[in-house]
C-alpha positions as CSV (number, residue, x, y, z in Angstrom):
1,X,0.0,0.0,0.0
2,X,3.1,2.4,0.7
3,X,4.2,1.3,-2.5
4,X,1.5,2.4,-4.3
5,X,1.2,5.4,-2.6
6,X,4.7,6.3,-3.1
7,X,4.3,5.7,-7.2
8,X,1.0,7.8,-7.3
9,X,2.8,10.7,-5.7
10,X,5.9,10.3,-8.3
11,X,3.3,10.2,-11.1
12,X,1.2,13.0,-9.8
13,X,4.9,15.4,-8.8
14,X,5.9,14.1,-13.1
15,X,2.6,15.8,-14.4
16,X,2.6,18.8,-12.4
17,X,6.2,19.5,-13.4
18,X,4.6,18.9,-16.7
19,X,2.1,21.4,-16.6
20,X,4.6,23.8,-15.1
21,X,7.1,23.3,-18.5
22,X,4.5,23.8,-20.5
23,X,3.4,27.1,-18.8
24,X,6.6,28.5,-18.8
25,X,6.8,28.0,-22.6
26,X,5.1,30.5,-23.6
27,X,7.7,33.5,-22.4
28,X,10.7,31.0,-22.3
29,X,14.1,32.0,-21.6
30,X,16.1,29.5,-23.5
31,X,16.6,29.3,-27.8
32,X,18.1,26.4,-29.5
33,X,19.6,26.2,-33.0
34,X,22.2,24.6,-35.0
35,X,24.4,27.1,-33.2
36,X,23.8,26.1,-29.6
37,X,21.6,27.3,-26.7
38,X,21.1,30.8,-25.6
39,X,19.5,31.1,-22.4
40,X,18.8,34.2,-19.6
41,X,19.4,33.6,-16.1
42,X,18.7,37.1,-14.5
43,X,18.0,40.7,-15.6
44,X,18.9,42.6,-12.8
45,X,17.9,46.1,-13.0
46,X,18.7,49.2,-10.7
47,X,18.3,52.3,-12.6
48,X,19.9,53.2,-14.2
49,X,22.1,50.3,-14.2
50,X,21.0,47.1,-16.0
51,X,22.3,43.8,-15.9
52,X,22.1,40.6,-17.8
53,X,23.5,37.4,-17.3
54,X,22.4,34.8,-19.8
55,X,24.6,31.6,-21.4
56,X,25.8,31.0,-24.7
57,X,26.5,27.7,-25.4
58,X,28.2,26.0,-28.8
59,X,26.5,22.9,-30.6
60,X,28.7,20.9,-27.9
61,X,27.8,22.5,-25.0
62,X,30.6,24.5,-24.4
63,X,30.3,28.4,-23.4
64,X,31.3,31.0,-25.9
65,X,33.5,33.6,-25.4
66,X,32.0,37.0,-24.8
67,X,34.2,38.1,-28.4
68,X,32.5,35.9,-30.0
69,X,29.3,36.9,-28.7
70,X,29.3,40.4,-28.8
71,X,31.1,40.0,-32.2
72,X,27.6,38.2,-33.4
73,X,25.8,41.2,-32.9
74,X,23.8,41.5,-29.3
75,X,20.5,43.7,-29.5
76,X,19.0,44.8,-26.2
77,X,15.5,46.5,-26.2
78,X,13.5,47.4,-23.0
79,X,9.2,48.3,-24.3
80,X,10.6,50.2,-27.7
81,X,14.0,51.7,-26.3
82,X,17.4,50.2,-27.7
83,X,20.0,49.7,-25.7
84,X,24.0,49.4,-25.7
85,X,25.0,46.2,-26.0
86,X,28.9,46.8,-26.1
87,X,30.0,46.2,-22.5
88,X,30.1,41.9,-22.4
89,X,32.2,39.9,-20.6
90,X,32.7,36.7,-17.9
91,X,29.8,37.4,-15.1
92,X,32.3,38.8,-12.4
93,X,29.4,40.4,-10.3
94,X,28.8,38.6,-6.5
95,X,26.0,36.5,-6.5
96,X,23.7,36.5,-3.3
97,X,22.8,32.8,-2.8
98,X,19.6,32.5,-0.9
99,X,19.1,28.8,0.5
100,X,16.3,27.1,2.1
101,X,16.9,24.3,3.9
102,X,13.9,21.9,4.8
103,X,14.3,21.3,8.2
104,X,11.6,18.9,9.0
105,X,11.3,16.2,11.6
106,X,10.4,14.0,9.0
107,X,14.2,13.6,7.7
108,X,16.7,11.1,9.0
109,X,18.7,12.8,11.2
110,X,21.7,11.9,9.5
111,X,20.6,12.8,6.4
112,X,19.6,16.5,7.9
113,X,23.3,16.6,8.9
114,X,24.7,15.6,5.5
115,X,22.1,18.4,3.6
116,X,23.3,21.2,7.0
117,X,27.3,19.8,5.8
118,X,26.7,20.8,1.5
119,X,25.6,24.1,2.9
120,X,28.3,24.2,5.0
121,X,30.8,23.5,1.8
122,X,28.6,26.2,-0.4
123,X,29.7,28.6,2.3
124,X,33.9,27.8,2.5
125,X,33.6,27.9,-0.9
126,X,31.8,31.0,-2.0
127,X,33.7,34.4,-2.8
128,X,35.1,36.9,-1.1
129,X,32.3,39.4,-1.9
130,X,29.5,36.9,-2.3
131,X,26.2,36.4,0.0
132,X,24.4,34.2,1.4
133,X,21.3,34.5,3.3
134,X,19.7,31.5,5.4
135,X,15.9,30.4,6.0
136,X,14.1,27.6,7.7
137,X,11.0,25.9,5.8
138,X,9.7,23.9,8.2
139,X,6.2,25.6,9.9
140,X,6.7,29.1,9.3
141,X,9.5,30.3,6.9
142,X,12.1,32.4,8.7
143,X,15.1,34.0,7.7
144,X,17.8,33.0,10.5
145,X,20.6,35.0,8.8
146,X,20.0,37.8,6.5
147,X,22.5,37.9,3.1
148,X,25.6,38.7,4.4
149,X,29.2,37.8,3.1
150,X,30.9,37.2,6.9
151,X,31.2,33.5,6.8
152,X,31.8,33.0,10.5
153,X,28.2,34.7,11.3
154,X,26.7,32.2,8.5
155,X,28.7,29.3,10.3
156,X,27.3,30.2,13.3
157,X,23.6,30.8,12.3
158,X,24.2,27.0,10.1
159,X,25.2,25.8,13.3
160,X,22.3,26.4,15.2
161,X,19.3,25.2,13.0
162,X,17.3,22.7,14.4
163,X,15.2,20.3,13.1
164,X,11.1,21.2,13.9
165,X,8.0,20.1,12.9
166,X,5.5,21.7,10.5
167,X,4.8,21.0,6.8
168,X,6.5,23.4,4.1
169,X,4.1,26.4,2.9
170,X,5.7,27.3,-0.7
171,X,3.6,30.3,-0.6
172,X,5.0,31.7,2.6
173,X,8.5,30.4,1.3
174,X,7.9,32.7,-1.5
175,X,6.4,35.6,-0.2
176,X,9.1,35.8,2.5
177,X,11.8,35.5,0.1
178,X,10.4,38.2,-2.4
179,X,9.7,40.4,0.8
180,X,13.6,40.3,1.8
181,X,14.8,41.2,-1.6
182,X,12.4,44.2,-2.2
183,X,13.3,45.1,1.2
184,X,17.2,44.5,1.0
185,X,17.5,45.1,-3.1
186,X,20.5,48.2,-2.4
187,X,22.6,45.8,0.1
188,X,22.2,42.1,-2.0
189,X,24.3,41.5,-5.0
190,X,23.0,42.3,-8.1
191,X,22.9,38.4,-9.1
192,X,20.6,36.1,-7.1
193,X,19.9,32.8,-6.8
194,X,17.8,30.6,-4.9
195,X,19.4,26.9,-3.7
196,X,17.1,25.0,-1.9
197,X,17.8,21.7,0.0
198,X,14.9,18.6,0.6
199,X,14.7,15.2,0.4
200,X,13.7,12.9,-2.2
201,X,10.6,11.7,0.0
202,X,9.6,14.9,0.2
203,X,9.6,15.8,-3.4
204,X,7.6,13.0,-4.6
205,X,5.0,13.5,-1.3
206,X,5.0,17.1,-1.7
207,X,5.1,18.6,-5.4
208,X,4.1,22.4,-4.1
209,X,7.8,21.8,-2.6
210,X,9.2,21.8,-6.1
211,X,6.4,24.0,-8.1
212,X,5.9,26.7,-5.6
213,X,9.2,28.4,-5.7
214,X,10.0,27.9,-9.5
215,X,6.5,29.5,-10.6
216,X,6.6,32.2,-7.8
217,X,10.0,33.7,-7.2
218,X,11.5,32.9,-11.1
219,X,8.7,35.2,-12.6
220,X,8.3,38.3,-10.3
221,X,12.1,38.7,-9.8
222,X,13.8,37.0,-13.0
223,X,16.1,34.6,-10.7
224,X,16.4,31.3,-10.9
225,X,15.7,28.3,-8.2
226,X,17.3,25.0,-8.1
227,X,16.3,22.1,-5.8
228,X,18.9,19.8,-4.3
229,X,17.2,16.7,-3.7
230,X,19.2,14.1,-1.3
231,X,17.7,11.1,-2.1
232,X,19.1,7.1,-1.9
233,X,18.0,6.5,-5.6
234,X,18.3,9.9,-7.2
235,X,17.9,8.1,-10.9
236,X,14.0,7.2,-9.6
237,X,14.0,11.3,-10.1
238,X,15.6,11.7,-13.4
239,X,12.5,12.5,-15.0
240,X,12.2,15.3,-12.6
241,X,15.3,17.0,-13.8
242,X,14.3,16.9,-17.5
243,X,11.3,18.1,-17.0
244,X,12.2,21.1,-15.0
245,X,15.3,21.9,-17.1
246,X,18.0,21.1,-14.5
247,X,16.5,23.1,-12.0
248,X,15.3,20.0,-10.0
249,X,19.2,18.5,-9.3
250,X,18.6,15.1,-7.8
251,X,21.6,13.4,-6.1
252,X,22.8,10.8,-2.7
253,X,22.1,12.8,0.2
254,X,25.9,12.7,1.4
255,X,26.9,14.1,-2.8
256,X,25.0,17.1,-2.2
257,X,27.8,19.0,-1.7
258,X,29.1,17.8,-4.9
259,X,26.2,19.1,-6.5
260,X,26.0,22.0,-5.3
261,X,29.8,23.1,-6.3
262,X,29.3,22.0,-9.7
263,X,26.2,24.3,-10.0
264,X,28.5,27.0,-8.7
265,X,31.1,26.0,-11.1
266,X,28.5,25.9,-13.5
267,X,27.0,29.8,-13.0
268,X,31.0,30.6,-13.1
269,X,30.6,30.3,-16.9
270,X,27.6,32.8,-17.5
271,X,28.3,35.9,-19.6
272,X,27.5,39.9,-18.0
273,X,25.8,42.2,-20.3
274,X,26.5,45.6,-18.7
275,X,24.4,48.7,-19.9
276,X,22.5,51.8,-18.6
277,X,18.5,52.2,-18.6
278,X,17.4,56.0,-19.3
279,X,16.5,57.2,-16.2
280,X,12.7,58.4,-17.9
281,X,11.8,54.4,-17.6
282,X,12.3,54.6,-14.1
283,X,8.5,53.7,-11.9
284,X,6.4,51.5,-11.1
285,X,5.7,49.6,-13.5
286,X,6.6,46.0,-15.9
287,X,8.3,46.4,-19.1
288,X,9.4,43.8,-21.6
289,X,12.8,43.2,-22.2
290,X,14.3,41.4,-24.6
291,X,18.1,40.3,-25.2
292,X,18.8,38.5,-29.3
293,X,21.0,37.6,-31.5
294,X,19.7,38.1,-35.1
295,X,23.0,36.7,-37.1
296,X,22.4,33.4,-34.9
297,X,18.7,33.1,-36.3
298,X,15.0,34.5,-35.0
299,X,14.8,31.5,-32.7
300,X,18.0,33.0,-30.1
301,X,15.8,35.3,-28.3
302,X,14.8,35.5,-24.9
303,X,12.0,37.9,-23.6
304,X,11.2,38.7,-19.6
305,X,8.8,40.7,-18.0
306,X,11.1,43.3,-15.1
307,X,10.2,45.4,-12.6
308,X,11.5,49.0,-12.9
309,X,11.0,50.1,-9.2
310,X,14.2,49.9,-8.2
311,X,16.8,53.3,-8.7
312,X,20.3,53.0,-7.0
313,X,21.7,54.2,-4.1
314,X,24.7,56.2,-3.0
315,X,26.3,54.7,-0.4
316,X,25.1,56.6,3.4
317,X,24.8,55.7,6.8
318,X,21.2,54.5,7.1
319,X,21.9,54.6,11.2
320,X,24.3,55.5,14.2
321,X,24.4,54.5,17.5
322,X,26.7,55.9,20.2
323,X,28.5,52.9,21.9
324,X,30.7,55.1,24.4
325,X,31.9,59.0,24.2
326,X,34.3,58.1,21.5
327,X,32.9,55.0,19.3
328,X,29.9,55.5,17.1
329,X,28.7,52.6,15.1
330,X,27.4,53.0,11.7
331,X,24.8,51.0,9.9
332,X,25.3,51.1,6.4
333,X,22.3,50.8,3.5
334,X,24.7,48.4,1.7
335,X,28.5,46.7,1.7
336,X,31.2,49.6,1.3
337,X,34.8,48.6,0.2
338,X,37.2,47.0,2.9
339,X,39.9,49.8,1.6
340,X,37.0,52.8,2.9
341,X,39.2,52.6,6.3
342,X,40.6,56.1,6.5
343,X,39.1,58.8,8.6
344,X,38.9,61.4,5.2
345,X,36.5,59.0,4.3
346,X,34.1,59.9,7.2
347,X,32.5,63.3,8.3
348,X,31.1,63.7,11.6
349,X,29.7,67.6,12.6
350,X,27.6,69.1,15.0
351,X,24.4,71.0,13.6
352,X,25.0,74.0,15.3
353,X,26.1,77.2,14.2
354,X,30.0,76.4,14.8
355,X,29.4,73.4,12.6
356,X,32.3,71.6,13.7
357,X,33.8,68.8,12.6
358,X,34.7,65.8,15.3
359,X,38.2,64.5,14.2
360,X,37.9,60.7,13.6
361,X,40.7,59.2,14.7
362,X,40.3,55.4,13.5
363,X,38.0,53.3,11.2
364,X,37.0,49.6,11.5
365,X,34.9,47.5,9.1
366,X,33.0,44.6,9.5
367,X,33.9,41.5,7.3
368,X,30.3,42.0,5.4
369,X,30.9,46.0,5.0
370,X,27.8,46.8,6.7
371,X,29.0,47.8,9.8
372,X,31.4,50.9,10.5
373,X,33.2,52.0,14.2
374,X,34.6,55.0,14.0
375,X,36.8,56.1,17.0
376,X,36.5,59.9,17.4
377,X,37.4,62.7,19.4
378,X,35.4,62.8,23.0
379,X,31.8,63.5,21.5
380,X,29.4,66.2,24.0
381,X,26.0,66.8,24.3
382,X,24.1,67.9,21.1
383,X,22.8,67.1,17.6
384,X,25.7,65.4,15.0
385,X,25.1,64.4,11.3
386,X,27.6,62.0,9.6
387,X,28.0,61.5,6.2
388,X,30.0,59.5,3.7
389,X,33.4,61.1,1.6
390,X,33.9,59.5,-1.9
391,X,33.1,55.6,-0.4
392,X,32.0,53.0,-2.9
393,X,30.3,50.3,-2.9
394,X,31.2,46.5,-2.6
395,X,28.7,45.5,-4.9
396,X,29.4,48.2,-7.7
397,X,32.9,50.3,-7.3
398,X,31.4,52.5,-9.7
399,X,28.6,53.8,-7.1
400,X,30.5,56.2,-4.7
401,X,28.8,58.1,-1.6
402,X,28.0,61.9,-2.0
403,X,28.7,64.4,1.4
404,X,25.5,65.6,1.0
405,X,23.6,62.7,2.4
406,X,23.7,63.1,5.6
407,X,22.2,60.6,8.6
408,X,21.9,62.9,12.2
409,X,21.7,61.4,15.3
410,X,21.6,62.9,19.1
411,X,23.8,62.8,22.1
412,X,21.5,63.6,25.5
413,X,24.5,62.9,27.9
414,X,28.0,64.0,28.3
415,X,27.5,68.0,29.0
416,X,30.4,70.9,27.8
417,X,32.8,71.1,29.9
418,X,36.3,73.1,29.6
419,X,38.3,70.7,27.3
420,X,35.3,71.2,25.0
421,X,35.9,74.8,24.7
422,X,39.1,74.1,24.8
423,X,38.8,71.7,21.9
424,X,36.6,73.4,20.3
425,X,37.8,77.2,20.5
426,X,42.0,76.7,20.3
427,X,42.3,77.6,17.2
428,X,40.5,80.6,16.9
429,X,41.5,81.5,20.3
430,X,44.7,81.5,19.4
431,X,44.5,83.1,16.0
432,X,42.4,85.8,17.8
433,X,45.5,86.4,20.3
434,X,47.8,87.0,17.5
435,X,46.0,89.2,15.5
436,X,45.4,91.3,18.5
437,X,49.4,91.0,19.2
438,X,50.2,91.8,15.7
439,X,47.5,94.9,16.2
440,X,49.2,96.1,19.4
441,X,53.0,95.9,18.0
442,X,51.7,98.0,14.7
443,X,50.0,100.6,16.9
444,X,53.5,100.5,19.4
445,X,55.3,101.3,15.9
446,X,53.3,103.9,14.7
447,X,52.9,105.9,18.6
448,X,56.8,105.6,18.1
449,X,56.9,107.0,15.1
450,X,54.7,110.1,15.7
451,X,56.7,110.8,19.0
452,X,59.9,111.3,17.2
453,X,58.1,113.5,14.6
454,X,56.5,115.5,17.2
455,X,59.6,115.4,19.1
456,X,61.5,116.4,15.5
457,X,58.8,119.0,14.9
458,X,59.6,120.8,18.6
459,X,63.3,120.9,17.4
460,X,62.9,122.2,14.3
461,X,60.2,124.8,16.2
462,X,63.1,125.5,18.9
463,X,65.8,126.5,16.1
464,X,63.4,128.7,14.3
465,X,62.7,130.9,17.5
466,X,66.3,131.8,16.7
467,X,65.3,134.3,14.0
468,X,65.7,138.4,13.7
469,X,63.0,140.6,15.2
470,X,62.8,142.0,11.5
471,X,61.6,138.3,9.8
472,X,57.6,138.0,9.4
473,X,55.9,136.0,12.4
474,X,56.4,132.4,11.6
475,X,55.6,128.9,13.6
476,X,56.8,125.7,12.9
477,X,53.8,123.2,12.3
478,X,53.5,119.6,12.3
479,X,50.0,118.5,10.8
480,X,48.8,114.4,10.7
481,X,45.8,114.0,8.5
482,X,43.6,111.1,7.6
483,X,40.6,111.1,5.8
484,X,36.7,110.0,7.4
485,X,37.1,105.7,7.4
486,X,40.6,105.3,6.3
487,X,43.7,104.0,8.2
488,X,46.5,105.4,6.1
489,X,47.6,108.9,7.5
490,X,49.5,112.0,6.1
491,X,52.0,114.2,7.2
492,X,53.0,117.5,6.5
493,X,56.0,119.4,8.8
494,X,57.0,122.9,7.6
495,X,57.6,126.6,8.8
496,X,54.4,128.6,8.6
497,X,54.8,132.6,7.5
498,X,52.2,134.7,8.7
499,X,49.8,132.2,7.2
500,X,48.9,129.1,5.3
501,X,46.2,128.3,3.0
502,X,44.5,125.1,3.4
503,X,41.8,123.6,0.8
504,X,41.6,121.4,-2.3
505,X,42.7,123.1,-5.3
506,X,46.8,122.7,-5.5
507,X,46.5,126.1,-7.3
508,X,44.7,128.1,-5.2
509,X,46.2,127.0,-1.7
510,X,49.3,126.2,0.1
511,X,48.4,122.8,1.7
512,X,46.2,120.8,-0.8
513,X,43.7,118.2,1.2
514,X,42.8,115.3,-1.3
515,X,38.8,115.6,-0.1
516,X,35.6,116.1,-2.2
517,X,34.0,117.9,0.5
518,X,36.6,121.0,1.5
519,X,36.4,123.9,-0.5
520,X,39.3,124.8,-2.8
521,X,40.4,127.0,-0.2
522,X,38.3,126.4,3.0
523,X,40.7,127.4,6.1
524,X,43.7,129.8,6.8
525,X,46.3,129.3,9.8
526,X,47.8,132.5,10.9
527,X,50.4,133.0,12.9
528,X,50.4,136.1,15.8
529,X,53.0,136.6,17.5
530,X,53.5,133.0,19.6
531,X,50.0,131.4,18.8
532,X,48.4,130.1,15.9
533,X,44.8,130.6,14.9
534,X,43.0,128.9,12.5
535,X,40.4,131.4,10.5
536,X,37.1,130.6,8.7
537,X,36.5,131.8,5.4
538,X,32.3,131.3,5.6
539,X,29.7,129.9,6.3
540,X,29.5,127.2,3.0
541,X,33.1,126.1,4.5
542,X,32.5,124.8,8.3
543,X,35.9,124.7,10.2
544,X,35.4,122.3,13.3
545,X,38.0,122.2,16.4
546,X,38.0,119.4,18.7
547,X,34.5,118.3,17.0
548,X,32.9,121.8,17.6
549,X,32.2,124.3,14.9
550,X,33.6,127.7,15.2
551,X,33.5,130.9,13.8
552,X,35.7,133.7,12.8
553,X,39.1,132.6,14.4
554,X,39.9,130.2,16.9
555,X,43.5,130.0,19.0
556,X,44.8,126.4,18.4
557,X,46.4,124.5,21.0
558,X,49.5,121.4,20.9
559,X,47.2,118.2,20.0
560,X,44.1,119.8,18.6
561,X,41.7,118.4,16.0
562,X,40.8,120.1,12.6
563,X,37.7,118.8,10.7
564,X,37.4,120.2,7.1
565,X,34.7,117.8,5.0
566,X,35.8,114.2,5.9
567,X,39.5,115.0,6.7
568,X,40.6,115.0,10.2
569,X,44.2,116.9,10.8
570,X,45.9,116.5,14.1
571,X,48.7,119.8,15.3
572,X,51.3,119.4,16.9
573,X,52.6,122.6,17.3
């Protein structure tokens, strides 16, 4: 009776797969002709960055080069737009390998262990930059290690999967799946792939286990899903693998491992068609795209429906959390190079008027790139932004960070105290003191200099005293002049006979004042006896003495102040 049961469920699992081949004909993803086989594996889009990784296969089987390929004339077309087609070559991009392992009760225990062991060998075997990410199937789906590259966290979270009961729901498999890759699309690697790992038993007594995944997941996000099957007659299955185009991969439980490196070998030999999408079919929307080869014949030609959702992102912090008063860790929105280590690669300010910038002092990335410490400068109380200077991305070196995305974040503890001030304030503390010493050494200078002139003028007034009683009354005079908002300052020092003419025509006065405002002769100094006066010459030329306006004549003093217009003279008499 278990016999029969067993051969009803193999014949019921061979017609649905069937059905499913038969389906998937209509937009299929694989030409044949005398050439060989050309077939799509993904179409990765990002916008505006487009990927394609598709095989090209000989009459043999072997791959072509991507020469020879591009040399037979590639044509790429998303809805009615053309794209270039010139940038092919060996798929180099990291893949993100998302696995499922059935962990039901209902396996042998030993054979669980053999399937956890080939998942083990895909990890020590993947790339540097490659992902994985990990989920349960048994009950509820759940993701027990999101895609990461760190193989010690993925050894660990191997490690610790149980075996539970609960039947497999595909559709929660594939919904979950889809979810994470919408969610995570900016931090997985542009190729995906899903690997998932059963039994034969429960293949043939389950065929959603097989269909679910393959209809769901391969048509709304244009990757492909293989099935290990560990099972102790994996030829009973064959029929399985034809029909599903290899993507059923039935094998002995303990060569699992085997299979899965040749499948990895395998996707090693897929060609990369890099382009650009115009950045107008951007949105929400499906378009058909379609990747031939007209000089191989109408038949190489594979068309795929692609979401156009997705634009790329710069590199940026997506969160920061303050582990002590000089570590902040930073939660990147995607893998950033392992070279990104120096501090000039990081910018951490405060959002305050004084805008200053927190010295980092040392950088530290996780093995996945996700995770940055930066050690910094003692951080105070206040709101921070940090962003991102020239980092690239692990997935695509060509994406680099822009300053001007910015992630803030708050520090409530850890009040201003003096080495904050000091910190923050030294240098323009210190620049301030030495302006204000260079200030004080110019002004020292120049005092010095007008006390020897006035001290020159008084000797040169001293030996003029000297003269007859028959010469005209004289005075030697010392004026210092500057005009209204200047710095620079004149002098004049001469003997003054009976009088001197002061205004701003050269040829009408004896002392010409370079000012717009003093008449071209405004002022007279006279000389009487031992004093000097200073006498107006009306009212449309106003004489002010120590800021007070006179009239007539005024007796001038050692050290008084002359306004005429905007010039300001200093005697010293």
């Amino acid at each position: 009776m278990k016999r029969l049961k067993f051969i009803l469920a193999m014949a019921g699992t061979v017609l649905l797969c069937l059905a499913l081949c038969l389906a998937a004909s209509a937009d299929t993803t694989i030409a044949t002709n005398g050439a060989g086989t050309f077939s799509v594996e993904q179409i990765y889009v990002n916008v505006p960055e487009m990927d394609v990784f598709f095989y090209a296969l000989d009459a043999d089987g072997n791959p072509y080069t991507p020469t020879v390929v591009q040399a037979a004339g590639l044509e790429l077309t998303v809805g009615d737009h053309a794209l270039d087609t010139g940038s092919v070559g060996q798929a180099d991009s990291p893949v993100c390998y998302l696995v499922g392992i059935d962990n039901s009760a209902e396996i042998d225990a030993a054979d669980f262990r053999q399937m956890r062991g080939a998942v083990w060998q895909l990890i020590r075997s993947k790339r540097e930059n490659d992902q994985i990410a990990l989920y349960t199937l048994a009950g509820q789906t759940t993701c027990v290690q999101p895609a990461t590259s760190d193989t010690q966290a993925l050894y660990q979270a191997l490690a610790s999967i149980p075996q539970a009961n609960g039947t497999v729901d595909i559709a929660d498999a594939a919904t979950t799946v889809v979810g994470d890759i919408q969610r995570d699309y900016q931090a997985m690697a542009p190729r995906k792939t899903v690997f998932l790992c059963t039994d034969g038993q429960r293949v043939v007594t389950n065929p959603a286990l097989m269909a679910g995944l393959l209809s769901d997941v391969s048509s709304r996000l244009n990757i492909t899903l293989y099935t290990f099957v560990g099972s102790g007659k994996p030829e009973t299955l064959s029929a399985l693998e034809t029909l599903s185009d290899g993507r059923i991969i039935p094998c002995q439980m303990q060569d699992m491992d085997e299979a899965i490196l040749q499948k990895m070998e395998q996707m090693a030999t897929a060609l990369e068609l890099r382009t650009e999408v115009p950045e107008s079919l951007y949105g929400e929307r499906q378009e058909l795209v379609t990747l031939s080869v007209p000089s191989l014949g109408s038949a190489v030609q594979s068309t795929s429906t692609v979401y156009m959702g997705f634009r790329m992102e710069k590199p940026q912090v997506s969160k920061v959390r303050v582990l002590n008063r000089n570590t902040l860790e930073l939660t990147m929105n995607q893998a950033v190079n392992q070279n990104a280590t120096r501090p000039q690669f990081y910018r951490v300010a405060s959002n305050d008027i004084w805008n200053w910038h927190v010295p980092v002092r040392e950088v530290e990335i996780s093995e996945d790139g996700r995770t940055v410490l930066l050690t910094t400068d003692p951080l105070y109380k206040g709101n921070y932004n940090v962003a991102l200077n020239k980092v690239s991305s692990r997935l695509s070196p060509a994406n680099v960070s822009s300053l001007r995305d910015e992630t803030d974040f708050t520090i409530a503890v850890w009040p201003r105290d003096r080495a904050f001030y000091l910190a923050r304030f030294r240098a323009p503390l210190l620049l301030a003191a030495a302006v204000l010493a260079v200030l004080a050494l110019q002004w020292r200078r120049l005092r010095r200099r007008d006390r020897a002139a006035e001290q020159t003028a008084e000797a040169e007034h001293l030996l003029a005293g000297t003269q007859g009683p028959a010469a005209l009354p004289r005075r030697w005079v010392t004026l210092f002049w500057a005009q209204k908002g200047s710095i620079a300052e004149s002098r004049w020092a001469g003997m003054v006979e009976s009088s001197l003419m002061l205004g701003s025509d050269a040829a009408q006065c004896d002392l010409c004042l370079p000012d717009a405002k003093v008449r071209p002769q405004h002022c007279l100094l006279c000389v009487r006896g031992e004093s000097l006066l200073v006498q107006t010459l009306g009212p449309e030329a106003p004489v002010f003495v120590n800021g007070e306006r006179i009239g007539g004549e005024h007796r001038l003093q050692n050290n008084d102040t002359l306004r005429l217009g905007r010039t300001t003279i200093r005697l010293v008499l």
